[in-house]
C-alpha positions as CSV (number, residue, x, y, z in Angstrom):
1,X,0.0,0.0,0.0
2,X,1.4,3.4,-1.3
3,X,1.9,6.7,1.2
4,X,-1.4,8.2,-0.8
5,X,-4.0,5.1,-0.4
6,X,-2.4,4.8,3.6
7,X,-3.7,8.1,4.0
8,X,-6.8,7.6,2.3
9,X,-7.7,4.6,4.6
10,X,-6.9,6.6,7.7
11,X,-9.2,9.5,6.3
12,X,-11.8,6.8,5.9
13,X,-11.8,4.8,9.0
14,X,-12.0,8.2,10.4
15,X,-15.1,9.2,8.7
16,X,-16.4,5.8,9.0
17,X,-16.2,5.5,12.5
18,X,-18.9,8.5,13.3
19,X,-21.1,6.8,10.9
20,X,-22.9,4.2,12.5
21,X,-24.2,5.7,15.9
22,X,-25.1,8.9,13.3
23,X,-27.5,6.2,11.6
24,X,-28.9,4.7,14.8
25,X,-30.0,8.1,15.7
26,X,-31.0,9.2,12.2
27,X,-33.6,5.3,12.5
28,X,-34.2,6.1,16.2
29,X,-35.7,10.0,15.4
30,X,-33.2,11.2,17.3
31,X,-31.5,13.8,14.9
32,X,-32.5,17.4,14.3
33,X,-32.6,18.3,10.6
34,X,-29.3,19.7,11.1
35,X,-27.8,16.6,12.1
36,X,-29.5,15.0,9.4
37,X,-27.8,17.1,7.2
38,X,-24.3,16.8,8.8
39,X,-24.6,12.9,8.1
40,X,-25.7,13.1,4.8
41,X,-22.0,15.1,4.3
42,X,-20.3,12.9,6.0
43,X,-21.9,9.7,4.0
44,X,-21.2,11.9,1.0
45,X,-17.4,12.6,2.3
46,X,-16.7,9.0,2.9
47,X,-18.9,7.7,-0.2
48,X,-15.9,10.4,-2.2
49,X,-13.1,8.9,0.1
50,X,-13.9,4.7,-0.8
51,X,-14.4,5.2,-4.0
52,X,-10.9,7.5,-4.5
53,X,-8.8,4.4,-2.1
54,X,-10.7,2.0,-4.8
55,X,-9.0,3.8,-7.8
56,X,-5.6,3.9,-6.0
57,X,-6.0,0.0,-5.0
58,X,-7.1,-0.6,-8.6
59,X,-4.0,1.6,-10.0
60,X,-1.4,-0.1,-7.2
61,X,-2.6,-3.6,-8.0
62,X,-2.4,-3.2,-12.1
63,X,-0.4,-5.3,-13.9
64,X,2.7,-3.6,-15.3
65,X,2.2,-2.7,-19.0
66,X,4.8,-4.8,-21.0
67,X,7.5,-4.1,-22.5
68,X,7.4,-2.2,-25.9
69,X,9.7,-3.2,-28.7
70,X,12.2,-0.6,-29.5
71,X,12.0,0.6,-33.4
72,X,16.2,0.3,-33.6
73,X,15.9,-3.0,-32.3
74,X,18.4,-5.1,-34.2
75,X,17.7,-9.1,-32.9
76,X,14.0,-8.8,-33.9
């Protein structure tokens, strides 16, 4: 895992983390409009967070592109 998608997992287990008592309260009726609000950010914040760590998982786990012939290449 690369400095970039460390970061982006600490930045979403952060995020994460304040997530599921939010929801309980959001189900319960528990959460002015205000918080409602401040959860749908957050869900919005870490929906932009997994899916930027998928990309740089998806980039860090690609295969290296082969080899290109060079033009001046004299055995082939």
């Amino acid at each position: 895992m690369n400095r970039k998608t460390a970061e982006l997992a600490r930045e979403l287990n952060a995020c994460a983390t304040t997530i599921p008592p939010a929801v309980t309260a959001l189900l319960a009726g528990r959460l002015s409009v205000q918080e409602q609000r401040d959860l749908a950010d957050r869900l919005t914040t870490a929906a932009g967070l997994l899916r930027t760590y998928a990309s740089e998982q998806e980039a860090w786990n690609a295969p290296s592109p082969a080899p290109e012939h060079r033009l001046d290449d004299k055995d082939g």
